[in-house]
MARDO-889808 format. One record per atom (N, C-alpha, C): residue in three letters; atom name; z, y, x. Coordinates in pm, 1 decimal. Each point is the difference from the previous one (the first is absolute). Example, Ala and Ser with C-alpha at 12.3 -4.5 7.8 and 13.67 -1.06 7.14 Angstrom:
<pts>
PT    aa   at          w          v          u
PT   ALA    N      780.0     -569.0     1319.0
PT   ALA   CA        0.0      119.0      -89.0
PT   ALA    C        0.0      120.0       90.0
PT   SER    N      -72.0      105.0      -35.0
PT   SER   CA        6.0      119.0       82.0
PT   SER    C       73.0      109.0      -77.0
</pts>
This chain:
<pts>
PT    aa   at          w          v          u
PT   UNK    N     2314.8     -874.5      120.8
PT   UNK   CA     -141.4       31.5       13.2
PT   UNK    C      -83.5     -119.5      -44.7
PT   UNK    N      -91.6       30.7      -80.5
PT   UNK   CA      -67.4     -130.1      -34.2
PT   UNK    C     -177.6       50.1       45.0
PT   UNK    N      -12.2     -162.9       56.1
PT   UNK   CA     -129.5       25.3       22.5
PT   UNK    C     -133.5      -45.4     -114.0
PT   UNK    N      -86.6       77.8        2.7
PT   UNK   CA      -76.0      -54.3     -125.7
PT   UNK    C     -134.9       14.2       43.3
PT   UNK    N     -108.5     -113.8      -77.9
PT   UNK   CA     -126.1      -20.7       75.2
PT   UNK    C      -67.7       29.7     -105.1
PT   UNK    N      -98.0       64.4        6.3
PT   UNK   CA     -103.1       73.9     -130.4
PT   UNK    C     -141.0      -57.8       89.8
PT   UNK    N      -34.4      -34.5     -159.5
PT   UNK   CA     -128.4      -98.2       14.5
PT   UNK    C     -108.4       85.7      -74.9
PT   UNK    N      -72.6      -21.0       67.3
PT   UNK   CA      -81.3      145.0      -52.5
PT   UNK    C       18.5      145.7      -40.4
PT   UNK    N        6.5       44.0      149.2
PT   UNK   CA       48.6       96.2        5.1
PT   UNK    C      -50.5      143.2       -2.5
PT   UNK    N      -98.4      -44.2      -42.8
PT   UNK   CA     -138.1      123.7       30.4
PT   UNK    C       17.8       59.4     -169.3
PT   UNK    N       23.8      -49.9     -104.6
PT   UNK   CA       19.8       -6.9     -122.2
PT   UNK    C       64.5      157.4      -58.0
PT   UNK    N      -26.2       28.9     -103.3
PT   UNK   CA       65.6      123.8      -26.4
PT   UNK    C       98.9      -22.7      -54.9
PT   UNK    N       72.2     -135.1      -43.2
PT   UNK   CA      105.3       15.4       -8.3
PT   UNK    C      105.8      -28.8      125.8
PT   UNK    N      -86.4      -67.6      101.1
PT   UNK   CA      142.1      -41.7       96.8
PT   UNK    C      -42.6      130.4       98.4
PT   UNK    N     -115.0       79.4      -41.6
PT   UNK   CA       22.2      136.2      100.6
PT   UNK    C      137.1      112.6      -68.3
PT   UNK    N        4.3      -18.1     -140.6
PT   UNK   CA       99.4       77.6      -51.3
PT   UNK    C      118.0      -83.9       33.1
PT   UNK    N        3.4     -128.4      -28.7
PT   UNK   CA      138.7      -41.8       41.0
PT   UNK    C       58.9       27.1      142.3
PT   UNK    N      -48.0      -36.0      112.2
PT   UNK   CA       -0.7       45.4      127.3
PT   UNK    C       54.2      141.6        4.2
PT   UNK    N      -73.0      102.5      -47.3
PT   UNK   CA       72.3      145.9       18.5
PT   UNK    C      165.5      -38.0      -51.8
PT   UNK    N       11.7      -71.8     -145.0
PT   UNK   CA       97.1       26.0      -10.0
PT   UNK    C      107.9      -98.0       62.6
PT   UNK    N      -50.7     -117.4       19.6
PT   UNK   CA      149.2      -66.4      145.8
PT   UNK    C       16.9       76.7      101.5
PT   UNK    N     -133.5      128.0       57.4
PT   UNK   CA       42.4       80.2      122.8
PT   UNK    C      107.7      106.6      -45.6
PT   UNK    N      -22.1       71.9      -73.5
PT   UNK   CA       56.6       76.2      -62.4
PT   UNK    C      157.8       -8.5      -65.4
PT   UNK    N       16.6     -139.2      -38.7
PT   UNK   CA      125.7      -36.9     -117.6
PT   UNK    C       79.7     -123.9       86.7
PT   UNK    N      -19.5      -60.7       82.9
PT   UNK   CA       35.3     -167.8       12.7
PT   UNK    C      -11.2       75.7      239.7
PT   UNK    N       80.7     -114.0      -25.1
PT   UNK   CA      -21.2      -60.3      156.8
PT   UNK    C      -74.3      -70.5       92.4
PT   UNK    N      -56.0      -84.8     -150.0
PT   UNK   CA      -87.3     -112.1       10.8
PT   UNK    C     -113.8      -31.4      143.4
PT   UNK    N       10.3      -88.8       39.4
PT   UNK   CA     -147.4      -18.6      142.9
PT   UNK    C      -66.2      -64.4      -71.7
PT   UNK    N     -152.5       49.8       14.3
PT   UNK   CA      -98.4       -0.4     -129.8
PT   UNK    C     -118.6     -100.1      140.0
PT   UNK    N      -73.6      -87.9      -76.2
PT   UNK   CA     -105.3     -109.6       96.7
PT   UNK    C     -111.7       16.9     -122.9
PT   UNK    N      -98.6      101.3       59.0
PT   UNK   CA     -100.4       -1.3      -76.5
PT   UNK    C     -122.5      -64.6       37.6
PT   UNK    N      -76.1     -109.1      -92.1
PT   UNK   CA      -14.5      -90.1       23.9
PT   UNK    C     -149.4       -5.2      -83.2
PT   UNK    N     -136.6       18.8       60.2
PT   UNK   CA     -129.8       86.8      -63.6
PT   UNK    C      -89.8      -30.9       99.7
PT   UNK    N     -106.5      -83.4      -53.7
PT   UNK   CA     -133.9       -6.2       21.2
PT   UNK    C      -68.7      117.9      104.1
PT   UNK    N       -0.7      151.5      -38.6
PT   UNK   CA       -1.2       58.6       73.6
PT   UNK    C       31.5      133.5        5.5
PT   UNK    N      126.9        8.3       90.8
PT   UNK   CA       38.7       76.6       74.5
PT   UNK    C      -15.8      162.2      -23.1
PT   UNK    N      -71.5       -0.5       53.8
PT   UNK   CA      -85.7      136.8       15.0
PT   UNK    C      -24.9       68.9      -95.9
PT   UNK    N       14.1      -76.9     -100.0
PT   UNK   CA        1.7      111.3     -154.5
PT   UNK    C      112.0       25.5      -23.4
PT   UNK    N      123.9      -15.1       61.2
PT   UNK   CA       93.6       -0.2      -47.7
PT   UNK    C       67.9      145.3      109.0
PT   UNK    N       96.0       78.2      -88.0
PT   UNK   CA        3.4      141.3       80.2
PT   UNK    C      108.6      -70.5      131.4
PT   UNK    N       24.5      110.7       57.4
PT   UNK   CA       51.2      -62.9      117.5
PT   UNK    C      176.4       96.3      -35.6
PT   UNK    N       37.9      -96.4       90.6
PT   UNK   CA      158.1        5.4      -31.0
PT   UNK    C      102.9       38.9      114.5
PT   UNK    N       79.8      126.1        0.2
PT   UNK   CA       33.5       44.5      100.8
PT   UNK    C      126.8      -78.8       25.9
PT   UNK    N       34.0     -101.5      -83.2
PT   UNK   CA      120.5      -54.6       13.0
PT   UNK    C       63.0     -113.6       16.1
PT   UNK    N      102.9       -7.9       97.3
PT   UNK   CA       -5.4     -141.1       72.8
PT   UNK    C       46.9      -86.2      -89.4
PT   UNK    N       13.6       -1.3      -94.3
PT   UNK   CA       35.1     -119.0     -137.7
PT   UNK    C     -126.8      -27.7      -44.5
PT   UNK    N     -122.9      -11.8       88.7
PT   UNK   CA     -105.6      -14.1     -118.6
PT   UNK    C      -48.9      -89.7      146.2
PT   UNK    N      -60.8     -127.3      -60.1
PT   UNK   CA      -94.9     -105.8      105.9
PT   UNK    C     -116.9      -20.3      -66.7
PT   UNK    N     -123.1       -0.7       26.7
PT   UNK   CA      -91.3       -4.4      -60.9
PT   UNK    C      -66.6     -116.6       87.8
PT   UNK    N      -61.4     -100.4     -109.5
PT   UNK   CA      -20.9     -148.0       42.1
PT   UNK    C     -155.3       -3.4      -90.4
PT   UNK    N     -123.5       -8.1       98.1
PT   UNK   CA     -101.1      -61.6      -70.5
PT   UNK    C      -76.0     -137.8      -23.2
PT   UNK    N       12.3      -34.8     -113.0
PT   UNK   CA       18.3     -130.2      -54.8
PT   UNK    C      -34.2       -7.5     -155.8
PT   UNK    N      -69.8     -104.1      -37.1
PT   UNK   CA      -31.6      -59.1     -137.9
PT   UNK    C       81.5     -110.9      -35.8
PT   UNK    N       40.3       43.2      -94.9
PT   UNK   CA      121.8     -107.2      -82.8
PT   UNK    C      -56.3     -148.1      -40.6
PT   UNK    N     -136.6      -19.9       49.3
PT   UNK   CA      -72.6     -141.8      -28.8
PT   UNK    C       13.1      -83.4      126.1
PT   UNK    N       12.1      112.4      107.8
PT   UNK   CA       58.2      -77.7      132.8
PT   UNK    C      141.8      -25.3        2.9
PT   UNK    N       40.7     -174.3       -8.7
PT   UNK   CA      109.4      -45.2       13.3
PT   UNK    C       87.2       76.4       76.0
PT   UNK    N      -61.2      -40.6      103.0
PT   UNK   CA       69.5      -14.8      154.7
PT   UNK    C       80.9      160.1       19.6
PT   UNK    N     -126.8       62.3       21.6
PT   UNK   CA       89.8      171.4       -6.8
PT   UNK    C       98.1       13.8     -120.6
PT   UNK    N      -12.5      -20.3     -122.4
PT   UNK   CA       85.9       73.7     -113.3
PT   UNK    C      133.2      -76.6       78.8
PT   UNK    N       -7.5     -131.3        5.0
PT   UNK   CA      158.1      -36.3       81.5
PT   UNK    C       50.2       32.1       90.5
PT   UNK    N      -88.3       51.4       95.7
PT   UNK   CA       34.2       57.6      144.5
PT   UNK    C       53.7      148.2      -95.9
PT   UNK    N      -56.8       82.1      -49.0
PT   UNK   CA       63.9      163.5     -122.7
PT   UNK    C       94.7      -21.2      -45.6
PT   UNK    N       49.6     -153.0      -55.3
PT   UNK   CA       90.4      -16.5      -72.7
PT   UNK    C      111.5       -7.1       62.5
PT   UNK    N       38.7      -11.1      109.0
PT   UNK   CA       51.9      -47.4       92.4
PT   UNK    C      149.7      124.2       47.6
PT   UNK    N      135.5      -72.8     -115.1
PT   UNK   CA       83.4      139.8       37.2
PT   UNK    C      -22.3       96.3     -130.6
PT   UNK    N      -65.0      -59.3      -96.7
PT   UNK   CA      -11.4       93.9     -109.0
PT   UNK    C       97.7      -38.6      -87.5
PT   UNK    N       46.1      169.5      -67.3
PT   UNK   CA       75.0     -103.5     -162.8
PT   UNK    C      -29.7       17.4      -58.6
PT   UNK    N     -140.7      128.7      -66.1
PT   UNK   CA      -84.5      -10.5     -137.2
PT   UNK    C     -133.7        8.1       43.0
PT   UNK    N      -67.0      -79.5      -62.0
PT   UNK   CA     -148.9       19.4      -13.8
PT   UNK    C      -21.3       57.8     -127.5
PT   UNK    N     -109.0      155.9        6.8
PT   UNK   CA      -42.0       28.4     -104.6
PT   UNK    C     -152.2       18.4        6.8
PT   UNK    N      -39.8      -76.2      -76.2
PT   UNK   CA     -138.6      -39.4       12.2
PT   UNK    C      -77.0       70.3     -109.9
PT   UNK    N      -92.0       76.1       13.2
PT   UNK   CA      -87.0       93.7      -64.7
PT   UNK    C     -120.3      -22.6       15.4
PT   UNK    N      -98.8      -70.2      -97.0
PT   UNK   CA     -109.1      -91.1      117.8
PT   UNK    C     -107.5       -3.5     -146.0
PT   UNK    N     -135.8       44.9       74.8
PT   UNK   CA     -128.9      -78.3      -92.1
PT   UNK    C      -85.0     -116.8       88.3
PT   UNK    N      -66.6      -59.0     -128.4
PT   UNK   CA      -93.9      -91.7       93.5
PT   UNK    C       41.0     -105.6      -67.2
PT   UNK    N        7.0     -157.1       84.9
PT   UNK   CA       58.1     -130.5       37.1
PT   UNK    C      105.1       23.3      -52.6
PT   UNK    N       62.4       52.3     -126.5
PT   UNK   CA      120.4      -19.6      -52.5
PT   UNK    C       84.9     -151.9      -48.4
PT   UNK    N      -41.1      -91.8      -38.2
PT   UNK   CA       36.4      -94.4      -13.6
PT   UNK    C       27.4      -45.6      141.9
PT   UNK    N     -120.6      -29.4      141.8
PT   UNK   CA       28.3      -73.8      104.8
PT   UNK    C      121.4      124.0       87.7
PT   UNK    N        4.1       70.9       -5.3
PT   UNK   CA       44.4      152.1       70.2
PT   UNK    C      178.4      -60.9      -42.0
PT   UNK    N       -4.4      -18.7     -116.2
PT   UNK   CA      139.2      -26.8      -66.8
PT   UNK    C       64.1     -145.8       40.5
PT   UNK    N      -62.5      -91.9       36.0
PT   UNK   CA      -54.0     -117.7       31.4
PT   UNK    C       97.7       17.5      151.3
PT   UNK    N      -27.3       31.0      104.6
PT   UNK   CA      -14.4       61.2      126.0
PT   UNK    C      140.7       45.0       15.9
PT   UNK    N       -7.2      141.4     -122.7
PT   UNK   CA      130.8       54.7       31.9
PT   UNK    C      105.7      -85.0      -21.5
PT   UNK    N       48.1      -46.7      -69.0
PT   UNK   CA       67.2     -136.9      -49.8
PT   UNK    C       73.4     -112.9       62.1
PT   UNK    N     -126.8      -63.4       49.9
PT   UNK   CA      -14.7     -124.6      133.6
PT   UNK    C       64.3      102.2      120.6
PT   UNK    N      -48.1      144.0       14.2
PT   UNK   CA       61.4       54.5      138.7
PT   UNK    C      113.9       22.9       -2.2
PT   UNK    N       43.9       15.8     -107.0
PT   UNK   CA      137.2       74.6      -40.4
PT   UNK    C      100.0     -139.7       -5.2
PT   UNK    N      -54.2     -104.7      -92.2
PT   UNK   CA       80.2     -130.2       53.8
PT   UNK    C       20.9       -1.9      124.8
PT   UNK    N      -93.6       -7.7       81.0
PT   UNK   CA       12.7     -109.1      156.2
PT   UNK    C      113.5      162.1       87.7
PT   UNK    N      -65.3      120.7      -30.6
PT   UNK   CA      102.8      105.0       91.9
PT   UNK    C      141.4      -45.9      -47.8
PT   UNK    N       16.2        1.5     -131.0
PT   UNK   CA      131.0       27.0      -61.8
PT   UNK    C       35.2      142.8      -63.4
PT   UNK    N      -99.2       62.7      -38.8
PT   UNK   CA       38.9      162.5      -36.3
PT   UNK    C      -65.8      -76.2     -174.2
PT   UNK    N      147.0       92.4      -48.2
PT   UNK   CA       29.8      -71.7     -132.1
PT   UNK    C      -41.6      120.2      -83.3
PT   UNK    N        7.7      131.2      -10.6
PT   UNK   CA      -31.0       93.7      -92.9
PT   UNK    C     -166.7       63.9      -24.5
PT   UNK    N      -48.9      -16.9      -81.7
PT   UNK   CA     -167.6       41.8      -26.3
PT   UNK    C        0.9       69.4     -122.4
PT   UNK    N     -109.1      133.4       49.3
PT   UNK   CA        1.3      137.0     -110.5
PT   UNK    C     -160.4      -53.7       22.4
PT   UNK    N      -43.4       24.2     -138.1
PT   UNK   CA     -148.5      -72.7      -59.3
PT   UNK    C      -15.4       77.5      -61.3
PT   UNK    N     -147.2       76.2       -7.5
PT   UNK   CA      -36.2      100.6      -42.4
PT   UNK    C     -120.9      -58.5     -120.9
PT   UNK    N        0.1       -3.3     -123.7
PT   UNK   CA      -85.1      -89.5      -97.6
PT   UNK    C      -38.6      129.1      -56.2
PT   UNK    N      -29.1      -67.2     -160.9
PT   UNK   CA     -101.8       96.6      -98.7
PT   UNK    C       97.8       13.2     -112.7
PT   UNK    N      -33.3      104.5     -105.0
PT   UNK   CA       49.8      -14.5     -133.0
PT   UNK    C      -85.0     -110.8      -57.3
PT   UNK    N       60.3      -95.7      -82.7
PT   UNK   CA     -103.1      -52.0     -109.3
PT   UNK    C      -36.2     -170.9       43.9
PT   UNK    N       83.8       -8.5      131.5
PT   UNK   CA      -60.1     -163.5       24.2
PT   UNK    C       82.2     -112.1     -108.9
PT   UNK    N       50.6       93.2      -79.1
PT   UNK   CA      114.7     -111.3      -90.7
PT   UNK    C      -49.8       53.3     -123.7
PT   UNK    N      -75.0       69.2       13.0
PT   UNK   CA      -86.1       39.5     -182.2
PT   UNK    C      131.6       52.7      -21.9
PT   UNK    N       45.2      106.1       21.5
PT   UNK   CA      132.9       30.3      -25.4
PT   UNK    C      -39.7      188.7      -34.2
PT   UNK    N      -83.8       52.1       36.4
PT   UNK   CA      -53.8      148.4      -65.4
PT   UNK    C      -52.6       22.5     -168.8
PT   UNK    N       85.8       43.7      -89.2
PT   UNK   CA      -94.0        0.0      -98.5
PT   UNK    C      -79.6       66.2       18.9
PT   UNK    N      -67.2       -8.9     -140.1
PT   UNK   CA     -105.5       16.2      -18.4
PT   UNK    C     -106.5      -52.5      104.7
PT   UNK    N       13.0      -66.4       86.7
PT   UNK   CA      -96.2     -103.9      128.1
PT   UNK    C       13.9      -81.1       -5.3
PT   UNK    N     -130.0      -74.1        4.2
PT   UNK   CA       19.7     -141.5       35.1
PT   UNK    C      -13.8      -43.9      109.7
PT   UNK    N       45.8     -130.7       56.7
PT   UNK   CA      -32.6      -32.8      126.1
PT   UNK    C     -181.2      -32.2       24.0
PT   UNK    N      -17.0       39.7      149.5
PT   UNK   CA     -152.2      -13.5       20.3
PT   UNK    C       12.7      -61.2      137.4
PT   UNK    N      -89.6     -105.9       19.9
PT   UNK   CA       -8.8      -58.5      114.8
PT   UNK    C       -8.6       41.0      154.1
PT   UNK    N      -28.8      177.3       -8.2
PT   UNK   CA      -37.6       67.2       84.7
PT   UNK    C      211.0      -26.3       66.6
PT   UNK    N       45.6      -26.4      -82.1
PT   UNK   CA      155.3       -5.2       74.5
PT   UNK    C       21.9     -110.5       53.1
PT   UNK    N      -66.9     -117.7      -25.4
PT   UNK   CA        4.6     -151.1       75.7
PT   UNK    C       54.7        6.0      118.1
PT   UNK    N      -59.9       64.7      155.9
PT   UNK   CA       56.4       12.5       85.8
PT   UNK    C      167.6       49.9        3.8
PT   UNK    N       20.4      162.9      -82.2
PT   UNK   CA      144.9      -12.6        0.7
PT   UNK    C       99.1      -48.8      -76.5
PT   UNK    N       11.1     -100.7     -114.5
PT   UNK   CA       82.7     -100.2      -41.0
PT   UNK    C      -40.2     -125.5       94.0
PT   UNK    N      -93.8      -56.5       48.3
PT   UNK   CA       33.3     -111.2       73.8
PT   UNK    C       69.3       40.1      105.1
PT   UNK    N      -16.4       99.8       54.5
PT   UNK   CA       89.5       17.2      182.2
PT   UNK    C      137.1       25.2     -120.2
PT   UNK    N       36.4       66.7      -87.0
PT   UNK   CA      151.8       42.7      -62.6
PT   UNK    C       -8.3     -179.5        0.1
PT   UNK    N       -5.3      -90.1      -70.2
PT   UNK   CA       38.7     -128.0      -31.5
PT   UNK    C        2.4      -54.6      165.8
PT   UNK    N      -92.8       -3.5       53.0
PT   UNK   CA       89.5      -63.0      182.3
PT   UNK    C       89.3       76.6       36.1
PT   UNK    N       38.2      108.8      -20.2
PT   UNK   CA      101.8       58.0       30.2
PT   UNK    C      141.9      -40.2      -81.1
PT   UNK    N      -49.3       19.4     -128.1
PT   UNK   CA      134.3      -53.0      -85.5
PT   UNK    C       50.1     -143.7        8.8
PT   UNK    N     -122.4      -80.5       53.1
PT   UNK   CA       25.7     -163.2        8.8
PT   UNK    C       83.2      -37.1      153.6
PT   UNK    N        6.2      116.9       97.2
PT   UNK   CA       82.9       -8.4      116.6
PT   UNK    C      133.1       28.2        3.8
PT   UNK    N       39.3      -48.3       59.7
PT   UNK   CA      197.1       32.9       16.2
PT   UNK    C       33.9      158.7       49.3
PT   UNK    N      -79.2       74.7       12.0
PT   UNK   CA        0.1      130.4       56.8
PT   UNK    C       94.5       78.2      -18.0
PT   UNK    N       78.3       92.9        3.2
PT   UNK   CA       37.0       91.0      -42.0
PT   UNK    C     -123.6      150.5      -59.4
PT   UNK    N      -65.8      -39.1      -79.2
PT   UNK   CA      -87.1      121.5      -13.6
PT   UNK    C        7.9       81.4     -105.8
PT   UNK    N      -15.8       93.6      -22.7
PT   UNK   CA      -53.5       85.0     -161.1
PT   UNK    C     -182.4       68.0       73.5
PT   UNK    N      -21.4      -37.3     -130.4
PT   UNK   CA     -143.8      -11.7      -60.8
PT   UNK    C       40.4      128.0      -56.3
PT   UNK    N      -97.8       95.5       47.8
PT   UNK   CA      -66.1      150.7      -77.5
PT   UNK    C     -147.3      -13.3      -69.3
PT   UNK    N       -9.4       48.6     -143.6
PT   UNK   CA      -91.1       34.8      -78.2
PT   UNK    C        8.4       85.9      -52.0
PT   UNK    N      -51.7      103.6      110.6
PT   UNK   CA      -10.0      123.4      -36.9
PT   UNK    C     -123.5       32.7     -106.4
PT   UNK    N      -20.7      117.2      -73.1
PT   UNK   CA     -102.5       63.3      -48.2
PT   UNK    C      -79.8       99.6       64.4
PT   UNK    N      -87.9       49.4      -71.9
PT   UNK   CA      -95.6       59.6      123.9
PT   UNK    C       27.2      104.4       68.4
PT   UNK    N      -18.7       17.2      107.9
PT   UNK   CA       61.4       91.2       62.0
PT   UNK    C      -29.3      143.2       -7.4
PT   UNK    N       80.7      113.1       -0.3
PT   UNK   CA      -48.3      129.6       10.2
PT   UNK    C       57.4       67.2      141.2
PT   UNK    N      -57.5      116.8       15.0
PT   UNK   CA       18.1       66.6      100.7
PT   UNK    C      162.3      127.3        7.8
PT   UNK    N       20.0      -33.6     -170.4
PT   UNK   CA      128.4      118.3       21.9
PT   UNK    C      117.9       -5.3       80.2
PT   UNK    N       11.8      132.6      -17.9
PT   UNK   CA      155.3       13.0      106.8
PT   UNK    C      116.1      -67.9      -86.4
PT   UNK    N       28.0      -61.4      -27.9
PT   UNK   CA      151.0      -37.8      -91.7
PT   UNK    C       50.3     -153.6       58.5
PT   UNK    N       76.2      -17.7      -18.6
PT   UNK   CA      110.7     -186.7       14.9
PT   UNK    C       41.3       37.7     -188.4
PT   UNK    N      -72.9      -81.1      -69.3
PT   UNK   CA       41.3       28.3     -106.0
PT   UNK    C      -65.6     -173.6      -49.2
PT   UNK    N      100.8      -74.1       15.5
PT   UNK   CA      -94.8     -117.4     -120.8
PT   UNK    C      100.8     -114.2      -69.2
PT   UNK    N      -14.9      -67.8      -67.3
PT   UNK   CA       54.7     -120.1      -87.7
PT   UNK    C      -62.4     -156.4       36.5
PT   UNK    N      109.5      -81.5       -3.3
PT   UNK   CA      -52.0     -118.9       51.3
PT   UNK    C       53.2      -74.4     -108.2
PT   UNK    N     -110.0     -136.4      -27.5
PT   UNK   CA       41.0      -98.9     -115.1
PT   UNK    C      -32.2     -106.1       72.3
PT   UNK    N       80.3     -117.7       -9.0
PT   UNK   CA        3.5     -149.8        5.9
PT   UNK    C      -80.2      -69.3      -47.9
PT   UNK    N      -33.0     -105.7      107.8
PT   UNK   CA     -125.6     -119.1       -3.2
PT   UNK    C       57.1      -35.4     -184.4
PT   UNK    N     -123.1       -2.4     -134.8
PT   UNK   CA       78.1        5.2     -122.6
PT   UNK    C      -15.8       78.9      -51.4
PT   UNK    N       30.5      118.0        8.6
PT   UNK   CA       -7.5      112.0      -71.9
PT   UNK    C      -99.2       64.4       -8.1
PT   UNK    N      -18.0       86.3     -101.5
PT   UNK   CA     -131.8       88.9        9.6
PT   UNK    C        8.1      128.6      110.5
PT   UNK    N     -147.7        3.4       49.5
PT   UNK   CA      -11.6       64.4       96.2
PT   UNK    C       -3.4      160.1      -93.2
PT   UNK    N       75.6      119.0       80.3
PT   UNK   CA       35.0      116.9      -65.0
PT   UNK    C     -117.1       83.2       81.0
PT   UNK    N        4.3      113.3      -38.0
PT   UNK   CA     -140.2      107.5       52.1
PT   UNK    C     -127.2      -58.3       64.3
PT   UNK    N      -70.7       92.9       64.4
PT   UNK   CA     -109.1      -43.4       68.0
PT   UNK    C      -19.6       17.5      121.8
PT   UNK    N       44.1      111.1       41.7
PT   UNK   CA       16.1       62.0      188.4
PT   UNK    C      105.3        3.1       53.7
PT   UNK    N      -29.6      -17.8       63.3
PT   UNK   CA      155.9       62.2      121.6
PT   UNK    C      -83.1       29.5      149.1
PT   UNK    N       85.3      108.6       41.3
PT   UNK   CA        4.3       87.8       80.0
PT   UNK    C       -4.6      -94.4      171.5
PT   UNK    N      -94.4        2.7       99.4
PT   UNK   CA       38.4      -62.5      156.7
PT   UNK    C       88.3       39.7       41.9
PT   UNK    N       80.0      117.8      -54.4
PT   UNK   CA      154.9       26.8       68.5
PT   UNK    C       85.9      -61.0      -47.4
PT   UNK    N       28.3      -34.4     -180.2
PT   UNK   CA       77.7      -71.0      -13.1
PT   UNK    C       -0.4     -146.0        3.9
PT   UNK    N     -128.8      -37.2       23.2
PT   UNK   CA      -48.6     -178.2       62.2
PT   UNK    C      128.6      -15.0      131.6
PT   UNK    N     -100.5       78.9       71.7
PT   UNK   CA       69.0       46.8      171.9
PT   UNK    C      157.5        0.3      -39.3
PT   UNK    N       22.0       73.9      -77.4
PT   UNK   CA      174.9       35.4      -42.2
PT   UNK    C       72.3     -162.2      -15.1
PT   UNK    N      -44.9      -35.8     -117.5
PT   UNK   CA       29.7      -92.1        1.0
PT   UNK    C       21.8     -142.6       93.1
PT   UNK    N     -153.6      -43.0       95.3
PT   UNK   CA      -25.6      -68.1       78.3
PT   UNK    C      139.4       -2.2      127.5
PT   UNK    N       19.4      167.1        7.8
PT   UNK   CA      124.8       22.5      109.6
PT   UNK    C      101.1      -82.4      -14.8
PT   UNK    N       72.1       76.8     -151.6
PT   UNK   CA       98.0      -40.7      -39.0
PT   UNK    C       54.7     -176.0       28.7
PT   UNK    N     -146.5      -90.5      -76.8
PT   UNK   CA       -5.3     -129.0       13.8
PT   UNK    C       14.6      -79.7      122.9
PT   UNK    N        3.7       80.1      140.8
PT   UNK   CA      -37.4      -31.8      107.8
PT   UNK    C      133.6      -10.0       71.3
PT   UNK    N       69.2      123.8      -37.0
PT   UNK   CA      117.5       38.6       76.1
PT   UNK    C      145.2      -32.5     -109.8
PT   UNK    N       -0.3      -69.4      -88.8
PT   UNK   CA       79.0      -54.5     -151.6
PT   UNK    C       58.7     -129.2        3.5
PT   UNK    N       77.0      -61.1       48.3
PT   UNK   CA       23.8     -121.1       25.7
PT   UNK    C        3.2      -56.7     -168.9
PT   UNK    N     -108.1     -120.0      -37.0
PT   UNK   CA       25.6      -40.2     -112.8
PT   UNK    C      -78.2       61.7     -111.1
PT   UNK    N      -40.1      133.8       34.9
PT   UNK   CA      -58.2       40.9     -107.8
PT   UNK    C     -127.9      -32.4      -88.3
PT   UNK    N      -23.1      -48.8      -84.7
PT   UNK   CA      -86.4      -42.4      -64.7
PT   UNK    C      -55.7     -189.3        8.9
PT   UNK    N       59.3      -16.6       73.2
PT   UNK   CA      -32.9     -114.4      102.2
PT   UNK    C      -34.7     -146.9     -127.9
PT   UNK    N      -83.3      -47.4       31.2
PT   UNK   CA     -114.6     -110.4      -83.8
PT   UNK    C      -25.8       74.8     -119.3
PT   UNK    N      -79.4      146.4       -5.3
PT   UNK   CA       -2.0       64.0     -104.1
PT   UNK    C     -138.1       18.5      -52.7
PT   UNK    N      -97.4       17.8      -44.7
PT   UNK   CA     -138.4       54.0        0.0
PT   UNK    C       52.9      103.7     -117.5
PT   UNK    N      -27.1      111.1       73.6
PT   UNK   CA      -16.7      103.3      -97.8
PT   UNK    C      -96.3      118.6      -36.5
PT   UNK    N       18.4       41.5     -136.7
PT   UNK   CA     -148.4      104.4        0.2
PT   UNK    C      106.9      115.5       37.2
PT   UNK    N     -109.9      108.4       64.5
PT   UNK   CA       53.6      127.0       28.3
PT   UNK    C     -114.3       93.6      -24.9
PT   UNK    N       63.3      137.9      -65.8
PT   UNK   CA     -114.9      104.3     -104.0
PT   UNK    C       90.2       76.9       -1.3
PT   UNK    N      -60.2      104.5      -43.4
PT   UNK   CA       83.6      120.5      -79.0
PT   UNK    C       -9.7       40.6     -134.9
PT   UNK    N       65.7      -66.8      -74.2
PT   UNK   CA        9.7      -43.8     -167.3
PT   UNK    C      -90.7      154.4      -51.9
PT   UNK    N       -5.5      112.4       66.7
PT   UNK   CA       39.3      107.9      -84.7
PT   UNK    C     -160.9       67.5       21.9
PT   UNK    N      -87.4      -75.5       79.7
PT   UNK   CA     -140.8       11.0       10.9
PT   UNK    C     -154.6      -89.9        4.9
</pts>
């Protein structure tokens, strides 16, 4: 059973991921959100719900506490947020981090160029990549609402393939990464669905 702490959890992607660790995994889930109350309520005793901002030290370590993945899904304070998670994740000792980024912070989309509006998510990807972590870095594309797990992933390097991908197969994926010993691990990768 692995336990895993989702950082911003109010998010539509860690609300899709969540269905699917209830659903697929064993997992004891520490959801971990500003506030609460937007978040649906959960009939099930694998689910702890912890309200807290990831800019407060003190709590994210007290959350961290007994975890073995943090998957962090987060706007705002992205650089200091990443900052935080990092330093917390040193001093607990929980070594695995799922980082939820952008397409394009590596000028890596053709036909796009990089635009500063991504500053925040390549600097938090670079404190992240500059830590001893065990993490993979997601850069996903924009998200759609369809029903499918259908997508393609390319390496920090390569050109980024399609333009969307689906919150189920984000979520799909995110699972997989959580409950995978090893999988992807010091990776930043783009994720899309080549075929839209």
């Amino acid at each position: 059973m692995t336990n895993i702490l989702i950082l911003g959890a109010n998010g539509s992607i860690a609300r899709a991921a969540i269905d699917l660790f209830l659903k697929e995994t064993d997992a004891q889930l520490t959801l971990y959100l500003r506030n609460p109350s937007k978040l649906q309520n959960f009939s099930s005793d694998r689910v702890r719900i912890i309200k807290g901002d990831v800019l407060d030290s003190e709590k994210l370590k007290e959350a961290m506490s007994g975890q073995d993945v943090v998957y962090a899904n987060l706007a705002g304070s992205l650089e200091q947020m990443a900052r935080n998670i990092v330093d917390a994740m040193n001093i607990i000792g929980v070594k695995r981090l799922i980082w939820i980024s952008s397409m394009g912070i590596y000028d890596e989309v053709p036909g796009q160029r990089y635009h500063t509006m991504l500053d925040p998510y390549r600097n938090s990807a670079e404190i992240i990549e500059a830590s001893d972590l065990n993490y993979t870095i997601l850069r996903p594309g924009w998200f759609t609402n369809k029903d499918e797990i259908d997508y393609e992933i390319t390496q920090k390097g390569e050109p980024f393939k399609g333009h969307d991908i689906s919150r189920k197969s984000l979520a799909h994926l995110i699972v997989k990464l959580a409950v995978t010993d090893g999988l992807e691990v010091r990776h930043s990768i783009g994720v899309s669905n080549p075929n839209i």
